[in-house]
C-alpha positions in Angstrom: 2.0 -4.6 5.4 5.3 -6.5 6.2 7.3 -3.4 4.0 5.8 -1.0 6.9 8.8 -1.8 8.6 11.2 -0.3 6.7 9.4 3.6 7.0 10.1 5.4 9.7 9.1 8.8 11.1 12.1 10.7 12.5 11.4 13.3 15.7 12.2 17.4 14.5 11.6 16.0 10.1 8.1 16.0 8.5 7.5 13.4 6.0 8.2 9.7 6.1 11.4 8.0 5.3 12.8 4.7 4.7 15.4 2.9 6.3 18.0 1.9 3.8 20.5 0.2 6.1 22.3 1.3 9.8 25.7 2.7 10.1 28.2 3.1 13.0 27.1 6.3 14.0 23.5 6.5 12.9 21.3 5.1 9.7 20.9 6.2 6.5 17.4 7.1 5.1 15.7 8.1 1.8 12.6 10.8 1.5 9.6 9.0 0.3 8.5 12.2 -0.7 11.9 13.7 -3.2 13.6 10.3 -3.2 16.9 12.3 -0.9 19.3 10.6 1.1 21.0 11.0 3.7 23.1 9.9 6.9 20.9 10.6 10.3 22.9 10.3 13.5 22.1 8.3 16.2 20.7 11.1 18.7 17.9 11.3 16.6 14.4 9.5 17.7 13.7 7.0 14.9 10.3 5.4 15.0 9.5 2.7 12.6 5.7 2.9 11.5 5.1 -1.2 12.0 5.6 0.2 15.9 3.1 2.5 16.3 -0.5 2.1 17.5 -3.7 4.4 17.9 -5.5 4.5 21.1 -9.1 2.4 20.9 -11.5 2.2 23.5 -11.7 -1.4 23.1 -10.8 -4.3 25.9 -7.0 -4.1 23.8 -6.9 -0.6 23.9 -4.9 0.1 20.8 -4.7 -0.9 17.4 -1.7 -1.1 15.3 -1.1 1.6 12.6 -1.3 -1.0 9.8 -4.2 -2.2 10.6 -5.9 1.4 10.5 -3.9 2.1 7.4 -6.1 -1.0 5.9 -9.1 0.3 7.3 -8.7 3.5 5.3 -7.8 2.1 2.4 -10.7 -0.1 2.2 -13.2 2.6 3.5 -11.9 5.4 1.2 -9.7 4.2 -1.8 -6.2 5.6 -2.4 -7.3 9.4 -2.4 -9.1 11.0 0.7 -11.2 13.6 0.9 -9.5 15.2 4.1 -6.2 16.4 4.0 -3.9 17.8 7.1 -5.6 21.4 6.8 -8.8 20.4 7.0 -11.3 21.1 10.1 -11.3 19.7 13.4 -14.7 18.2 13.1 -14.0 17.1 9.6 -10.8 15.2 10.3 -13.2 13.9 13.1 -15.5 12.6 11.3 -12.8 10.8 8.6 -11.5 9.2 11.9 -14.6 8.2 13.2 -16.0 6.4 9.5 -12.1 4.9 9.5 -11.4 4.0 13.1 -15.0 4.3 14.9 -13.2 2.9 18.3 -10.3 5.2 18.7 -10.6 7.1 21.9 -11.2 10.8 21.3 -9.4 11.6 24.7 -5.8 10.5 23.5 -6.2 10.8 20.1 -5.7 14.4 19.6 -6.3 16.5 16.3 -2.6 16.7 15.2 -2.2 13.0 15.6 -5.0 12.3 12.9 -3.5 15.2 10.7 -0.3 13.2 10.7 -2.4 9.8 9.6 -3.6 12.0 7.1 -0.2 12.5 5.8 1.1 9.6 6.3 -1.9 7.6 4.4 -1.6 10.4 1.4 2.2 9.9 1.2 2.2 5.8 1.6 -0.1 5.9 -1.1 2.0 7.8 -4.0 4.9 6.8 -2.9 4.1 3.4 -2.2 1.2 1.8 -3.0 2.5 -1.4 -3.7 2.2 -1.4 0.4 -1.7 -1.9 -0.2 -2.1 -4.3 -2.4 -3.6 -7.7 -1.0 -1.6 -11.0 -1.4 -3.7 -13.8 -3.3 -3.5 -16.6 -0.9 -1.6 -19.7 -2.5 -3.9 -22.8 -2.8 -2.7 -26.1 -1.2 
């Protein structure tokens, strides 16, 4: 997922954006969801998706986003059952079939309503970001 790197999530907008290239006084981004651009300054908080992890109970005790962004895919295809408005206990459950290690005590609802979200608008917008590399033979 080496193009996860160029979405980012920006603090006070909903939806996911992607980093088109960084001006003097901040960056310029495009809407994955209505394609719009525009000029963000630099007091924003900018966080890019390949730097974001989800709390595990395992020895590591994370695991990066792209990895569980594989795991979905894999587990449920390109569509999912749950969206963002769906229950507690059923966005519970997704995260448990998709992650079974995250750690319920720091991975609250609304942060599994965003990976909702996130995975639904990757997908349309971006699917190329899931397809698996044949490996070139020697």
């Amino acid at each position: 997922m080496e193009k996860l790197k160029e979405i980012v999530s920006i603090s006070g907008k909903s939806g996911l954006y992607k980093a088109l290239k960084p001006g003097q006084s901040g960056m310029l981004v495009e809407s994955l969801e209505d394609k719009g651009k525009s000029m963000l300054n630099i007091s924003r908080q900018i966080m890019r998706l390949s730097e974001i992890s989800i709390y595990t109970t395992t020895k590591e005790g994370t695991i990066a986003l792209s990895e569980a962004l594989e795991r979905i895919r894999k587990e449920f295809g390109a569509t999912l059952a749950v969206t963002s408005e769906s229950s507690p206990d059923e966005l519970k459950a997704f995260m448990l079939k998709a992650v079974p290690e995250y750690d319920p005590a720091r991975v609250y609802i609304s942060d599994i309503k965003k990976l909702v979200k996130w995975y639904s608008l990757l997908s349309k917008s971006m699917p190329e970001l899931f397809e698996v590399k044949a490996e070139e033979p020697n």
